[in-house]
N, C-alpha and C positions, 0 to 999 in steps of 0.2 A: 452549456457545454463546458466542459472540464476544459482549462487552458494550462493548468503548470498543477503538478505535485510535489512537495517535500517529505523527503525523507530523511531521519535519521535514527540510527542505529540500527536499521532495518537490514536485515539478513547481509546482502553482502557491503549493502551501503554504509558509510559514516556517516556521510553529510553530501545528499545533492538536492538541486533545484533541478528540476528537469522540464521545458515548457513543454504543450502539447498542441497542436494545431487539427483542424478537423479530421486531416491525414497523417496521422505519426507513424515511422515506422523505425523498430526498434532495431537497429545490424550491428553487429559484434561477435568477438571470438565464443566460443564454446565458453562456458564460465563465467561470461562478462558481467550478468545481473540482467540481460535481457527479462527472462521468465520471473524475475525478482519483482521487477515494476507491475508486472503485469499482477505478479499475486499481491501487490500495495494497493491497485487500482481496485482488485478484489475484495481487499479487505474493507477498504475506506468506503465500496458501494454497501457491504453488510451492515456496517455504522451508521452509515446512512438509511438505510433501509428500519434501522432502529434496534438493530442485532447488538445484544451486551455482549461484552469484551469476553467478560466468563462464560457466554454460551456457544461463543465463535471458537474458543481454545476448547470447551469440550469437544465440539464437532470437528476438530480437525485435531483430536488427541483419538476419538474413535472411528475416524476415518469417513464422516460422515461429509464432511468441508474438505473438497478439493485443495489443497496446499502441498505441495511438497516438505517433507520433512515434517516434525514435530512442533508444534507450539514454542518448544523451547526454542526450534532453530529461528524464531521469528527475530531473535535479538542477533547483532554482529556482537557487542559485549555482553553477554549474558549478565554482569553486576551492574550496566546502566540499564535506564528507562529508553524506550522508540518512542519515538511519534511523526505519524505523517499525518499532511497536510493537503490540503487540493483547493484550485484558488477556480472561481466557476464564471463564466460570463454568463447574462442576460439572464441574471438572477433575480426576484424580486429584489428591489430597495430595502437596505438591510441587510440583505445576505447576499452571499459571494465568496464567500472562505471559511474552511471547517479543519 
C-alpha cells in the first residue's frame, strides 16, 4: 500500500511530503493542488507499470494520457527538474520506496 508521496516541482507543488493512510481524502479550496496529487499518484503508477518518461509526455502531449494541461505544465519551474517519490508498505524486502 502506498503510505506517503513526495513531491517536488510538481505542478503546483515546490516541495511537500504528503502521508497517505488506507482512507485519504483530499479537501481544499478550488486551486489548492487537490487534482495535482492525484495526477502524481497517476504518474508514478505509469512508472511503475514500466511506462518511459518520453512515452508518458507523448501521450499526454496527444491527448491520449489523462493529465490536465500539457507535459510542460508538469514542472512548477519550468528551468528545474521534478521528481516524485512514493514510500509503499508490505513491500517485498528490498523494496519499499521509488
Amino acid at each position: 500500500m502506498l503510505i506517503s508521496i513526495e513531491l517536488k516541482n510538481f505542478k503546483s507543488y515546490e516541495s511537500a511530503s504528503l502521508p497517505l493512510a488506507a482512507m485519504t481524502f483530499l479537501i481544499g479550496a478550488n486551486a489548492s493542488g487537490k487534482s495535482n496529487v492525484l495526477e502524481a499518484i497517476r504518474l508514478l503508477n505509469w512508472l511503475a507499470k514500466g511506462s518511459r518518461l518520453e512515452d508518458i509526455t507523448r501521450s499526454i502531449q496527444s491527448g491520449d494520457a489523462v493529465v490536465r494541461g500539457q507535459a510542460n505544465d508538469l514542472l512548477r519551474d519550468p528551468l528545474a527538474s521534478f521528481s516524485l517519490g512514493g514510500r509503499f508498505e508490505g513491500m517485498p524486502k528490498g523494496g519499499g520506496a521509488f
